[in-house]
Backbone as numpy.savetxt, mean C-alpha at the origin, in Angstrom:
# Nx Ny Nz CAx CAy CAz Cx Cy Cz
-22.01 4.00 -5.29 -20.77 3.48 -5.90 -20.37 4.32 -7.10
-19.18 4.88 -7.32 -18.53 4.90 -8.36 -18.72 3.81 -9.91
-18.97 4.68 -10.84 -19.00 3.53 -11.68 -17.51 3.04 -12.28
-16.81 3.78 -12.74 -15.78 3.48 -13.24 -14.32 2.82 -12.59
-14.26 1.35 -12.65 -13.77 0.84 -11.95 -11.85 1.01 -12.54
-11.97 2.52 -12.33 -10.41 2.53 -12.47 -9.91 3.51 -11.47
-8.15 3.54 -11.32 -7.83 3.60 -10.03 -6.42 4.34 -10.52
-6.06 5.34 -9.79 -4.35 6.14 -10.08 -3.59 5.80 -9.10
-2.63 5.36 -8.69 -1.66 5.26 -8.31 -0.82 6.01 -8.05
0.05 6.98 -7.05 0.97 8.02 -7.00 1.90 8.04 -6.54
2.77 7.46 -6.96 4.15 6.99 -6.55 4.83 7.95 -6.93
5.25 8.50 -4.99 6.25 9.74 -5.24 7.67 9.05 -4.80
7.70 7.94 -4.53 9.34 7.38 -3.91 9.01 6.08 -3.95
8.77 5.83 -4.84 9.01 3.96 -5.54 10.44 3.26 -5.41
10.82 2.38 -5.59 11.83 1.50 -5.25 12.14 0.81 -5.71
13.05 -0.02 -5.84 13.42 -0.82 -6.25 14.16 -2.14 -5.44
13.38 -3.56 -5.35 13.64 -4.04 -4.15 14.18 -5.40 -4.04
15.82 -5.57 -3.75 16.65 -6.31 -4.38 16.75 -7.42 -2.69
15.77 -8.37 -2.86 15.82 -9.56 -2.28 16.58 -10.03 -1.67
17.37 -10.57 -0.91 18.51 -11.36 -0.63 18.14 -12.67 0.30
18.39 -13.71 -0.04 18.47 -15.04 0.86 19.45 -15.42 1.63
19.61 -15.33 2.86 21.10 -15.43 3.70 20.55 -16.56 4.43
21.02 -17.84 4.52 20.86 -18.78 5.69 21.49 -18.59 6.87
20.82 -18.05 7.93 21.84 -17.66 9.53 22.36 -16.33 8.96
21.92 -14.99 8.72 22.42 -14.14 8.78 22.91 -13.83 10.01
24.19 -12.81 9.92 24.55 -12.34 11.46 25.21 -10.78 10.77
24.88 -10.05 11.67 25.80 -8.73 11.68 27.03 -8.84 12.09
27.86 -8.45 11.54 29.43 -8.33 11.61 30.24 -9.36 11.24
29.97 -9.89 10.31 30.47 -11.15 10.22 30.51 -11.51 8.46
31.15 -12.66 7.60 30.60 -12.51 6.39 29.96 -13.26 6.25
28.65 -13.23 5.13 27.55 -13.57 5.04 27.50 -14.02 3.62
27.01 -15.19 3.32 27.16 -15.53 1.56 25.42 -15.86 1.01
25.49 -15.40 0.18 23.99 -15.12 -0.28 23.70 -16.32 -1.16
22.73 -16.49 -1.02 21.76 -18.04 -1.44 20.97 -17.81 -2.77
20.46 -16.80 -2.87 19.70 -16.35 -3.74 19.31 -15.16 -3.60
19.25 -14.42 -4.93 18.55 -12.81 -5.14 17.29 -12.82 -5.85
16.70 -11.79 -5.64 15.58 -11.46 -6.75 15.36 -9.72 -6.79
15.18 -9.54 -7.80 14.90 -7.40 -8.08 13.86 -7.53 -8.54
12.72 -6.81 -7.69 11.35 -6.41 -8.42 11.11 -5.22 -8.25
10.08 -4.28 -9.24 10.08 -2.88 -8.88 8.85 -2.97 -7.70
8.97 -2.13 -7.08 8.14 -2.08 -5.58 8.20 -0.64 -5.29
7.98 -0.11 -3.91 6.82 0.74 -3.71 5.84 0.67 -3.02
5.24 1.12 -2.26 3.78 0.98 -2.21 3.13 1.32 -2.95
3.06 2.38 -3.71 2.08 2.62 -4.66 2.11 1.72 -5.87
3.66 0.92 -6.35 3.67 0.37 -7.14 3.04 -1.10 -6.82
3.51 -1.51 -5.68 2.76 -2.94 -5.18 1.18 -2.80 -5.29
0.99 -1.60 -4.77 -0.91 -1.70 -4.98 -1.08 -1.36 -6.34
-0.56 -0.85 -7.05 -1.24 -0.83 -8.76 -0.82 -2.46 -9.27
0.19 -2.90 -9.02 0.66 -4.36 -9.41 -0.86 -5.45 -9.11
-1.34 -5.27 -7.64 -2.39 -6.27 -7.27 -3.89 -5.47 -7.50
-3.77 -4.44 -7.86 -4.74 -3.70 -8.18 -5.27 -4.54 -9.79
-4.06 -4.29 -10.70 -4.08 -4.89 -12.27 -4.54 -6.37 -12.33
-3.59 -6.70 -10.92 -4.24 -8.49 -11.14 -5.39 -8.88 -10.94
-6.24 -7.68 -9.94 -7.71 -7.84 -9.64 -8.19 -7.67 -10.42
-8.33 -7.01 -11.48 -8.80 -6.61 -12.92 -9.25 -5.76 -13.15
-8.60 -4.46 -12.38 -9.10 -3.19 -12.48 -8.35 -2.58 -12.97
-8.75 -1.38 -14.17 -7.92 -0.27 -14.97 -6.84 0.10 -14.11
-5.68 0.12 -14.12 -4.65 1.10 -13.41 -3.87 1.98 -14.27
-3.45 3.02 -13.50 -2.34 3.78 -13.94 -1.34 4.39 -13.05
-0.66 4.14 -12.97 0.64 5.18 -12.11 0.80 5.94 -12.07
1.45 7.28 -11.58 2.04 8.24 -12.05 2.85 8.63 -10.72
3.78 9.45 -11.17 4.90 9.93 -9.87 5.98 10.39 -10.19
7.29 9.62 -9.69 8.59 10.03 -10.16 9.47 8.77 -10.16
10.04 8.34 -11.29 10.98 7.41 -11.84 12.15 7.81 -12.42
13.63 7.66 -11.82 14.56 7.87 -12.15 14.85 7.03 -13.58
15.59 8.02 -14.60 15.60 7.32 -15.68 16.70 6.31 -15.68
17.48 6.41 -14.69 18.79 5.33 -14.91 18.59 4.41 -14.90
17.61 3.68 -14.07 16.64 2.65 -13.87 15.35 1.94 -13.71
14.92 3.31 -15.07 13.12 2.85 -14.89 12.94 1.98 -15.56
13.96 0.67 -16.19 13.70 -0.41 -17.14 12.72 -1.94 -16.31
13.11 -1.73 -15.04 12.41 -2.59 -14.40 10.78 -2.24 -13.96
10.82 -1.15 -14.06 9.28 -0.83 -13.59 8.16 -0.64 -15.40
9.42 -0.03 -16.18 8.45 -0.06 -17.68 8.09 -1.66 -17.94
9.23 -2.63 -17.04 8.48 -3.78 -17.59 7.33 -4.14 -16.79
7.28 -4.24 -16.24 6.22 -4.32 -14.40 4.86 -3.90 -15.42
4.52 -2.41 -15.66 3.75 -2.53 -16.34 3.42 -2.39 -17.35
4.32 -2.98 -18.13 3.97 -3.71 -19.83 3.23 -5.07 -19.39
3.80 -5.38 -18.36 3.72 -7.14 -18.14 1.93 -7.57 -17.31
1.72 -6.28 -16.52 0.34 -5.89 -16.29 -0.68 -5.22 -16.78
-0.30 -4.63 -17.88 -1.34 -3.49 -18.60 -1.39 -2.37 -17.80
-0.39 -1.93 -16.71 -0.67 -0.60 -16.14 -0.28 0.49 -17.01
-1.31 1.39 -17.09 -0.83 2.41 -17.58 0.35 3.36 -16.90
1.52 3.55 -17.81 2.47 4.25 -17.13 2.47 6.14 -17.48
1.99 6.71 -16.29 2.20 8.34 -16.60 3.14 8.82 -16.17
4.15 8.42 -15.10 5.16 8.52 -14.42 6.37 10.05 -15.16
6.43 10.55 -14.22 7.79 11.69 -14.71 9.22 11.05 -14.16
9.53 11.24 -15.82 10.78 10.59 -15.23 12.25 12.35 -14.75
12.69 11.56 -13.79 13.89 12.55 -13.56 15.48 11.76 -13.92
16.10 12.76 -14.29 17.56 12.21 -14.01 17.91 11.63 -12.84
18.62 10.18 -13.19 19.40 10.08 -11.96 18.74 8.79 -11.63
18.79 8.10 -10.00 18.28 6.48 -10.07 16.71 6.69 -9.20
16.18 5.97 -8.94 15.03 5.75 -8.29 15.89 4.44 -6.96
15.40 4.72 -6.00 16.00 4.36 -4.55 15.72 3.05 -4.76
16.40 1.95 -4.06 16.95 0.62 -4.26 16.60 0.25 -2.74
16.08 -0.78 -2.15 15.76 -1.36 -1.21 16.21 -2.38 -0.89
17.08 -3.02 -0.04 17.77 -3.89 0.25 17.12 -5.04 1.61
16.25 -6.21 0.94 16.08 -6.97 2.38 16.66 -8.11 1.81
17.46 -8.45 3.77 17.85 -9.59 3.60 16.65 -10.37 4.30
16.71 -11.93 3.83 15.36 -12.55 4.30 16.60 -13.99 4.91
16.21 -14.38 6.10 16.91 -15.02 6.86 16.29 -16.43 8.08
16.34 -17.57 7.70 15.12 -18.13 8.74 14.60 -19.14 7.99
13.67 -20.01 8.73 12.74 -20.70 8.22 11.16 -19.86 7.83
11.10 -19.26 9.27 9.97 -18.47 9.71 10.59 -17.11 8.93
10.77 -16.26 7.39 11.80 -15.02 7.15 11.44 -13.90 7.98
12.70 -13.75 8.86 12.92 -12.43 8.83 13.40 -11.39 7.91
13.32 -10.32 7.92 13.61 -9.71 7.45 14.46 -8.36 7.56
15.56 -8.24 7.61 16.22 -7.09 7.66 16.45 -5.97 6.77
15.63 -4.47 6.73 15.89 -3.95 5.47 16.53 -2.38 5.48
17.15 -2.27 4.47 18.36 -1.59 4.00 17.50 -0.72 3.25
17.59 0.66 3.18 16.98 1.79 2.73 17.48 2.77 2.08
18.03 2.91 0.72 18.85 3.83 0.39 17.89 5.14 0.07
18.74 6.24 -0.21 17.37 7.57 -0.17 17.37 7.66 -1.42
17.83 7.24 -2.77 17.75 7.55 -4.09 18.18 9.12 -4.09
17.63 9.15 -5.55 17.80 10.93 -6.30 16.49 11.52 -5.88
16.98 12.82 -5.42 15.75 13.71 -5.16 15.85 14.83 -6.75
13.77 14.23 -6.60 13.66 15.62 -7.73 13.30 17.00 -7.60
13.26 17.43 -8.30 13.54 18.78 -8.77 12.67 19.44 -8.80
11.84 21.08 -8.56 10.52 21.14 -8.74 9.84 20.93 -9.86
10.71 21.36 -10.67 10.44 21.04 -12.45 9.89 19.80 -12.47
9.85 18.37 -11.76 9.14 17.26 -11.86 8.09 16.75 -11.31
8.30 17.35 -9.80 7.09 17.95 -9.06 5.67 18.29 -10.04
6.50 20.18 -10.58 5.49 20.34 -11.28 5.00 19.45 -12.40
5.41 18.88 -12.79 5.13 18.09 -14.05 4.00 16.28 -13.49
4.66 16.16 -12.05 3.18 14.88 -11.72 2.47 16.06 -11.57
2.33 16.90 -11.33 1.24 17.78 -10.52 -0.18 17.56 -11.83
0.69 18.17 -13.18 -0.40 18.29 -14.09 -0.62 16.82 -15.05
0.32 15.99 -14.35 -0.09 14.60 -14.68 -1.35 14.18 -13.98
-1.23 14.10 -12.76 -2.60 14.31 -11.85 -3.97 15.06 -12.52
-3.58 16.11 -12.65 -5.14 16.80 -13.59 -5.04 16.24 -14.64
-4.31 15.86 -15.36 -4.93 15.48 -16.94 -5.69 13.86 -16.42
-5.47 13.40 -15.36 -5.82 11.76 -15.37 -7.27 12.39 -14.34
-7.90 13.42 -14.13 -8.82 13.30 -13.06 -10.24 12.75 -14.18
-10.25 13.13 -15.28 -11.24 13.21 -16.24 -11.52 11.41 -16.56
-10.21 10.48 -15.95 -10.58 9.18 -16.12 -10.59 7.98 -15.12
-10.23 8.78 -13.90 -10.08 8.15 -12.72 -11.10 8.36 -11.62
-11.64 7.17 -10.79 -12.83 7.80 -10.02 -11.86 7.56 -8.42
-10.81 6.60 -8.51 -10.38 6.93 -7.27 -8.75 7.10 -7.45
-8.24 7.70 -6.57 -6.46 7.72 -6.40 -6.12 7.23 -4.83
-4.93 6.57 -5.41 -4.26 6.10 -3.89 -2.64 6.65 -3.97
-2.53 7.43 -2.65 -1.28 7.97 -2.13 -0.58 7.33 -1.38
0.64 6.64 -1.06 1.13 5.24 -0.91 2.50 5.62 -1.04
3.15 5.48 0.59 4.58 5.36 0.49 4.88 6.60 1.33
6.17 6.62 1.52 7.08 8.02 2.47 6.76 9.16 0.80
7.31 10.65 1.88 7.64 11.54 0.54 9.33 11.58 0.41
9.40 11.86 -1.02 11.51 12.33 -0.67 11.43 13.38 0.04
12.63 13.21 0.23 13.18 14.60 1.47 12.92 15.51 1.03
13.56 15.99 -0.18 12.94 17.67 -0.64 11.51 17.75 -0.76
10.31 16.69 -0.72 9.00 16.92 -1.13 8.43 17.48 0.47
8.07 18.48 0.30 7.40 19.27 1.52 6.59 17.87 2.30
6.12 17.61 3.75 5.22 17.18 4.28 4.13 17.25 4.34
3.69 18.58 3.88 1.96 18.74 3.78 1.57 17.98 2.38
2.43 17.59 1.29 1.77 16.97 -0.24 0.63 16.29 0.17
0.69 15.22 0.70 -0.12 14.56 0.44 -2.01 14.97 1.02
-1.50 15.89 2.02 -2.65 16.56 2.50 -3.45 17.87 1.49
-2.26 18.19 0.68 -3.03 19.57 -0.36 -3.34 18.56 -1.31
-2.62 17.36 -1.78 -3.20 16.26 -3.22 -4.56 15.87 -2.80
-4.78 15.28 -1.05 -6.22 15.07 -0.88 -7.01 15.82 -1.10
-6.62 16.87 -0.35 -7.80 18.16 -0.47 -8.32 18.68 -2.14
-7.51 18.68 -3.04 -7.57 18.76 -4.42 -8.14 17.59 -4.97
-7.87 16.19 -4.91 -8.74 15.11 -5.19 -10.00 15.41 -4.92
-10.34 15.66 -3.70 -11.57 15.16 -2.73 -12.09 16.57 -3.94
-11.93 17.97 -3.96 -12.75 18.63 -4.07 -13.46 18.34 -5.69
-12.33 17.56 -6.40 -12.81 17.22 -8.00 -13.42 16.12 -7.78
-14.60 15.79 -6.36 -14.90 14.42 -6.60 -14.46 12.99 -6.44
-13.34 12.93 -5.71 -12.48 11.77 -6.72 -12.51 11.11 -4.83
-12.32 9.99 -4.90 -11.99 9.21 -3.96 -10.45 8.85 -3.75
-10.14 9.29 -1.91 -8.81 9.30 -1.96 -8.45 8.22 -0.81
-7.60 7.14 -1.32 -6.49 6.61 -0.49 -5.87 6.69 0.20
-5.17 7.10 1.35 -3.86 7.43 2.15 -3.23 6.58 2.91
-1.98 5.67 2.48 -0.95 4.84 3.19 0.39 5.22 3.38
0.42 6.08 4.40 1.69 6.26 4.51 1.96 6.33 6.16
3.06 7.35 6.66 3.48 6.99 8.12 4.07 8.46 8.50
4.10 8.79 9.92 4.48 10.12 10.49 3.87 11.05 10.34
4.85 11.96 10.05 3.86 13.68 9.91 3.31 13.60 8.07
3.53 12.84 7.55 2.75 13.04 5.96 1.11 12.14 6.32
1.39 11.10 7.26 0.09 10.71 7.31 -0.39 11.25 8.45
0.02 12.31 9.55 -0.78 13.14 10.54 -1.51 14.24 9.69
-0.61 14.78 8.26 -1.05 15.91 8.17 -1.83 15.43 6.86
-1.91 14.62 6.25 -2.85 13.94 5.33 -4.12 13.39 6.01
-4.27 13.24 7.16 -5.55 12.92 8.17 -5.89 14.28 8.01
-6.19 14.80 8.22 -5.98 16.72 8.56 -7.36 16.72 7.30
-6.82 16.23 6.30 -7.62 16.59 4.52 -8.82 15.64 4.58
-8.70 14.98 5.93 -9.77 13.94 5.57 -10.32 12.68 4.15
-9.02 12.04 4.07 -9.30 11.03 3.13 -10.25 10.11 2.62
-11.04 9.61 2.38 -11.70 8.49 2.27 -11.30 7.39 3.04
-10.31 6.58 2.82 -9.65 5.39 3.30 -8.24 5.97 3.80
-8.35 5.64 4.93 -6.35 4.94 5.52 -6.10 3.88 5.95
-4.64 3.03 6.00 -4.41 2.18 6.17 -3.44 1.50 6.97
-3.11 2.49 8.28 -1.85 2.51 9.06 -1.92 1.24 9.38
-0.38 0.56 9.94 -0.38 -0.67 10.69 -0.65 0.00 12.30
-0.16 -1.25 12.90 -0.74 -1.05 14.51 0.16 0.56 15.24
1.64 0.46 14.64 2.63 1.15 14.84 2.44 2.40 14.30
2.27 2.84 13.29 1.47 3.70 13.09 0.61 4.79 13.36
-0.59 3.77 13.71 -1.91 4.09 14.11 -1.53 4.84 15.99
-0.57 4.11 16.39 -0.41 4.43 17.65 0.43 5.67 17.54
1.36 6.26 16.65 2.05 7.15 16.36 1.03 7.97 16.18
0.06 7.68 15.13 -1.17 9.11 14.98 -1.77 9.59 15.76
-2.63 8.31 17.08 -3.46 8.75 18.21 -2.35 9.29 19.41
-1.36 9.04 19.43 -0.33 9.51 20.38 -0.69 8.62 21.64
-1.12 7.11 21.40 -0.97 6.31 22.71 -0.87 4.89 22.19
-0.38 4.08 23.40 -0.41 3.07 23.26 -1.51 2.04 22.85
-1.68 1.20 22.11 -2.91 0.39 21.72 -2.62 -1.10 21.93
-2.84 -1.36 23.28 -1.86 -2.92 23.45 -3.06 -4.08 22.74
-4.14 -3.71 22.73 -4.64 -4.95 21.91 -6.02 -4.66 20.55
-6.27 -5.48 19.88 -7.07 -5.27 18.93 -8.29 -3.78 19.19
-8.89 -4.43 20.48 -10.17 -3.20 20.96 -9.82 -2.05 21.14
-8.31 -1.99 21.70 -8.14 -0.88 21.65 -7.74 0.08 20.54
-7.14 -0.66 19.59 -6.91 -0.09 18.35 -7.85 0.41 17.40
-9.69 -0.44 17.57 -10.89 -0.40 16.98 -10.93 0.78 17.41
-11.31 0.94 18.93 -11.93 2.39 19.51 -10.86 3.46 19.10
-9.62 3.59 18.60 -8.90 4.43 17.98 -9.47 4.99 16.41
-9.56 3.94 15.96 -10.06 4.12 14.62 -11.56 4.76 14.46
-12.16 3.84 15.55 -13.59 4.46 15.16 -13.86 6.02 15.71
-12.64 6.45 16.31 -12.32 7.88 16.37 -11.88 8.63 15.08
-11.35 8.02 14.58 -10.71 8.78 12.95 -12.00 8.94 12.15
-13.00 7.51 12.21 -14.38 7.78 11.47 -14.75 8.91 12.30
-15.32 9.17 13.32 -16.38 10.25 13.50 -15.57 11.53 13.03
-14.22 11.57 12.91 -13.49 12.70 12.75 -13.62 13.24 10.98
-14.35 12.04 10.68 -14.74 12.32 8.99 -13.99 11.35 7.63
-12.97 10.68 8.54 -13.01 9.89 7.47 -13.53 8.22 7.51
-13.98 8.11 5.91 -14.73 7.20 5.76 -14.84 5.63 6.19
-13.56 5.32 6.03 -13.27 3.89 6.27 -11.35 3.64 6.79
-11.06 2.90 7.97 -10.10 3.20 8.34 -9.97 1.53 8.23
-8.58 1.25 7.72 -8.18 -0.45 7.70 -6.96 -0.14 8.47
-6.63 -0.93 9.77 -5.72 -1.32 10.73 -5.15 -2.40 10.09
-3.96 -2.92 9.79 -3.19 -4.15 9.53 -2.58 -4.59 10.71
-2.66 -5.45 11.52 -2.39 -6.46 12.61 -1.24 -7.06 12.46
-0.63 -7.76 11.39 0.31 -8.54 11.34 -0.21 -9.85 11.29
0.18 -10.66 12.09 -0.15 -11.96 11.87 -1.26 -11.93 12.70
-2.23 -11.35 13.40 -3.41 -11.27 14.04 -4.58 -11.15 13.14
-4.24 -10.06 11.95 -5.17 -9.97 10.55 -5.48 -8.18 10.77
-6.59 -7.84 10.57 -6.85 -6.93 10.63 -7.94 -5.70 10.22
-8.32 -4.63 11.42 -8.98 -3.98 11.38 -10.14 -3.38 10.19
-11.14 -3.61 9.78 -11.72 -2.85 8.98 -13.24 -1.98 9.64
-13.32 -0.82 10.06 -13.90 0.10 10.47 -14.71 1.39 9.79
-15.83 1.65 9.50 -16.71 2.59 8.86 -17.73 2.69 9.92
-18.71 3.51 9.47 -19.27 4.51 10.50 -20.48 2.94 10.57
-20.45 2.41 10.39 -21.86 1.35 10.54 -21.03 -0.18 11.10
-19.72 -0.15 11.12 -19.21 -1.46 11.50 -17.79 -1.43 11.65
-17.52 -2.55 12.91 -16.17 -2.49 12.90 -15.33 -3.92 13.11
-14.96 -4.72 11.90 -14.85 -5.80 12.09 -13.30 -6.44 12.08
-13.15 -7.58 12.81 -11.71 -7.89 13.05 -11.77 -9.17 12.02
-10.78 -9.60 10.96 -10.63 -10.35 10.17 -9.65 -10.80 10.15
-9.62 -12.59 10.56 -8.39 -12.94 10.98 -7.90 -14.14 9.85
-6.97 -14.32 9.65 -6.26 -14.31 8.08 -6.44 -15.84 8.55
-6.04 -17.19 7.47 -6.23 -18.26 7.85 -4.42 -18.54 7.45
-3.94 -19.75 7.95 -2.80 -19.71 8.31 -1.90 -20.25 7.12
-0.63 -19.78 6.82 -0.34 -19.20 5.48 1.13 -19.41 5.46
1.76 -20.25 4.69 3.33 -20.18 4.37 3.96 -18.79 4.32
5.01 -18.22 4.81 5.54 -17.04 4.64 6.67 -17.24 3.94
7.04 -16.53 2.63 8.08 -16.64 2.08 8.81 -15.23 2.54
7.75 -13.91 2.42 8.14 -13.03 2.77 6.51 -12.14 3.22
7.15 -10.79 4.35 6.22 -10.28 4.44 6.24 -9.00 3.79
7.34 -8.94 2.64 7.12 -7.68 1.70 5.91 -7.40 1.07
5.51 -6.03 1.29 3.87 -6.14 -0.07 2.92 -6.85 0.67
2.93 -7.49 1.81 1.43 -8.48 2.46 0.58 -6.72 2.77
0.89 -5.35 3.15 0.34 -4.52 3.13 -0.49 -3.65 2.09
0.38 -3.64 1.21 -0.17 -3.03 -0.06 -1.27 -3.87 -1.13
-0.73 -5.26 -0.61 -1.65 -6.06 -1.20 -3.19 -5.95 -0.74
-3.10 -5.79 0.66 -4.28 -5.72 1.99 -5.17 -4.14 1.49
-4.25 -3.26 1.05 -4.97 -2.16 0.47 -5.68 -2.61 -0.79
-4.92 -2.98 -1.90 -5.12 -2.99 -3.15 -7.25 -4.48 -2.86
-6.91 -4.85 -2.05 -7.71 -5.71 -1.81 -9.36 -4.86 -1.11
-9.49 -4.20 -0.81 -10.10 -3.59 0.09 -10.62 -2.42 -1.11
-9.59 -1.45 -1.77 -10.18 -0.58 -2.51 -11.06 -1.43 -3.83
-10.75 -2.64 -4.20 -10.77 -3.32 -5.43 -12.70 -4.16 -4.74
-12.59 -4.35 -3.84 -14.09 -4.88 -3.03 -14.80 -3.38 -3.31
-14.62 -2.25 -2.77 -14.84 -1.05 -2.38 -15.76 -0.55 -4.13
-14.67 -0.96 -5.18 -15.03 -0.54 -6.17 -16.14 -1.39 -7.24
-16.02 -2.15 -6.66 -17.19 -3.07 -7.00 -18.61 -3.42 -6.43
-18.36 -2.61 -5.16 -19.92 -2.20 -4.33 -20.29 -3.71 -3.50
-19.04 -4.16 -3.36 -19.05 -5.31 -1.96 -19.24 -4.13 -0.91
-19.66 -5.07 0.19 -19.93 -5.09 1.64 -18.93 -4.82 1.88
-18.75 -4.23 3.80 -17.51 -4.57 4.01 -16.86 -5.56 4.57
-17.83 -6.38 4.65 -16.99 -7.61 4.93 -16.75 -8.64 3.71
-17.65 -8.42 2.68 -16.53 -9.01 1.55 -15.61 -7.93 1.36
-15.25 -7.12 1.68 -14.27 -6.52 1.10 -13.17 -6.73 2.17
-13.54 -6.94 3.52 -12.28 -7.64 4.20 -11.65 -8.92 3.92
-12.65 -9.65 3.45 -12.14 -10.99 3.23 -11.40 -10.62 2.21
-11.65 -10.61 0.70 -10.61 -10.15 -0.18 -9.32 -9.32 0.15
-9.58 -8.05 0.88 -8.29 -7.92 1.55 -7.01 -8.79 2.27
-7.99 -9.48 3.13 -6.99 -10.41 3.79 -6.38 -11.40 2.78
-7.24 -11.62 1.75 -7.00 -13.33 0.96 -5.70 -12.28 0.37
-5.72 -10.97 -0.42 -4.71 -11.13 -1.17 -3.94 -10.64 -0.19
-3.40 -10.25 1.09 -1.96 -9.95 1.93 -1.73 -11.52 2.13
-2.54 -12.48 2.34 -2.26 -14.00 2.54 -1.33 -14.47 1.56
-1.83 -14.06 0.07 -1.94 -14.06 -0.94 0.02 -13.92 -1.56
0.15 -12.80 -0.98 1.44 -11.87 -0.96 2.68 -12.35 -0.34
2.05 -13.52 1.14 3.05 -14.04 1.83 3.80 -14.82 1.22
2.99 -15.75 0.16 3.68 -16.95 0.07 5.11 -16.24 -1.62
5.05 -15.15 -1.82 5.66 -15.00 -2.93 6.32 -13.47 -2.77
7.98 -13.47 -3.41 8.48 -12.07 -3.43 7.67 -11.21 -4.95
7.16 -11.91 -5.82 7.54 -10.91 -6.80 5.85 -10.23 -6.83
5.94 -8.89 -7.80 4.89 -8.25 -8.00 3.64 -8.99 -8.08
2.55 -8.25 -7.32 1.63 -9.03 -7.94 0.77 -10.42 -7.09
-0.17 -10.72 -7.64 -1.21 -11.55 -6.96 -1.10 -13.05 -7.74
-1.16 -14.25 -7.28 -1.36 -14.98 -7.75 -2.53 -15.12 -8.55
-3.22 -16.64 -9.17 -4.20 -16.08 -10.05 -5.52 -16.60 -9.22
-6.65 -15.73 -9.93 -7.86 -15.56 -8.95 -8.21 -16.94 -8.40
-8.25 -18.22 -8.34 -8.81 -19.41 -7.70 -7.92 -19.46 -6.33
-6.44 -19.13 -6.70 -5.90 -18.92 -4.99 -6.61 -18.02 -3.91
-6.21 -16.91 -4.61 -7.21 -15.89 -3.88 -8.64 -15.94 -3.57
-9.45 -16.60 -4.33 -11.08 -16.61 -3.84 -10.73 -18.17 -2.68
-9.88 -18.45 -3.14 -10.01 -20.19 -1.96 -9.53 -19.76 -0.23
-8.58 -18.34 -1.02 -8.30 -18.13 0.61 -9.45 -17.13 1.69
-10.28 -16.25 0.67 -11.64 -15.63 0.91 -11.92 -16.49 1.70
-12.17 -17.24 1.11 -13.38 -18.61 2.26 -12.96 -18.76 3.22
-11.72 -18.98 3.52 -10.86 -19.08 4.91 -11.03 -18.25 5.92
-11.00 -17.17 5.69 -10.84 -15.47 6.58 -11.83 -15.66 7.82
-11.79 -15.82 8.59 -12.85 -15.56 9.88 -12.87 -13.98 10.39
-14.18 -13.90 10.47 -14.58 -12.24 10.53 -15.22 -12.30 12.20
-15.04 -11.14 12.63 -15.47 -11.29 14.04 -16.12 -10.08 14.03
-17.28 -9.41 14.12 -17.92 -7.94 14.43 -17.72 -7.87 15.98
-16.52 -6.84 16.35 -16.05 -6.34 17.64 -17.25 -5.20 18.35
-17.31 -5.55 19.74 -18.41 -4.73 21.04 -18.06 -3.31 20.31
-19.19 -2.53 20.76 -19.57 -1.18 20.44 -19.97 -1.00 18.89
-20.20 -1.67 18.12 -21.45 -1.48 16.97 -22.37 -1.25 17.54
């Protein structure tokens, strides 16, 4: 185990993610809104958010448009995250779901924000080295912007991994084909995903295991599958177990992913098993359903839903 239970965050296309409540939404038609909410979001920002609530050191760093980094400086004032973030001119991208239903759906709206500049690039780059001297792991989390080349996240692993450092990878397409490539520590594709990386179909849980437990022999360490409402995959070279969530009000399913990470590295760093570290995973994406805004409820929810989690060790261990 790592001793130092702190953790970086690298938010290269954070968000900003403006809620909407529509009763009976319909396309083409007008639609009158019930209620809003704006929280700063991200993946990388959602997992430093439930990362902080677990009670582990965080820090951020990435790229934040200054027109509107007032919502995320509060995010973490309001958590103790440390903020290293480069800011650029211009806005940071705005995310639009409408949530619609008893059961919410969700429909979401994706704007591309401001792309930066290399000048900011370079500037997380040596944000990154100045934080390696206090961080024992980093998590890479989220799409890249358009101008950010596709290989980043695969040269950031390869540069982590060689200073030691334990690396994260949640993302999707060719940044997480070619970030497999660097061999990460942890990934965390959903089912959709995962089937995009192996290039086949995975119609049920086993088959998705025997996918993964292909990524382990391929060298990386621990692979977490997210299921959806089935629960989901946690796989290392000694076990491969299916953890099925216990049944859970949905307000929304924003962040039930990042939470599922932030849950898993936060077990990981404390030298749980992996099956306490699935259960905690699952409790806080459970955790995540019942609420839009940043963040984990407080620890007695979360350890009550631990207890809940049914773990199943799947054939071929």
């Amino acid at each position: 185990m790592i001793a130092p239970l702190t953790v970086t965050a690298v938010s290269l296309s954070p968000a900003i993610d403006h809620s909407i409540g529509i009763a009976g939404f319909a396309a083409g038609t007008l639609n009158r809104v019930n209620w809003e909410e704006m929280h700063a979001g991200g993946k990388a920002v959602n997992v430093a958010a439930c990362l902080a609530d677990l009670g582990l050191a965080v820090t951020v760093t990435g790229l934040l448009g200054s027109d509107n980094a007032g919502i995320f400086e509060r995010l973490f004032a309001s958590k103790g995250i440390r903020d290293a973030c480069v800011r650029f001119p211009g806005q940071t991208r705005v995310n639009i779901k409408i949530l619609s239903g008893d059961m919410p759906q969700v429909t979401e709206i994706n704007f591309p924000g401001s792309f930066p500049a290399d000048e900011h690039l370079g500037r997380v780059d040596r944000a990154i080295d100045a934080l390696l001297s206090d961080c024992s792991c980093f998590v890479l989390a989220g799409s890249l912007p358009a101008t950010v080349p596709a290989g980043c996240y695969r040269e950031l692993i390869a540069r982590l991994q060689a200073a030691g450092k334990r690396v994260a990878l949640d993302s999707s397409g060719t940044a997480l084909r070619l970030g497999v490539g660097a061999r990460p520590w942890l990934i965390k594709p959903n089912l959709a995903e995962l089937e995009e990386l192996v290039g086949e179909a995975l119609p049920n849980p086993a088959a998705a295991a025997a996918a993964a437990r292909r990524l382990v022999a391929g060298g990386i360490a621990c692979v977490v599958v997210s299921l959806g409402e089935q629960g989901a995959l946690f796989v290392n070279a000694d076990r491969c177990l299916l953890a099925i969530p216990p049944q859970t009000i949905v307000s929304s399913t924003v962040g039930a992913g990042d939470a599922l990470l932030a849950g898993q590295i936060a077990g990981w760093l404390r030298g749980w098993s992996l099956s306490a570290c699935a259960r905690l995973a699952i409790a806080c994406a459970c955790a995540r359903l019942g609420t839009l805004r940043s963040g984990l409820p407080p620890w007695p929810q979360v350890e009550a839903l631990m207890a809940a989690v049914e773990l199943r060790q799947l054939a071929g261990d």
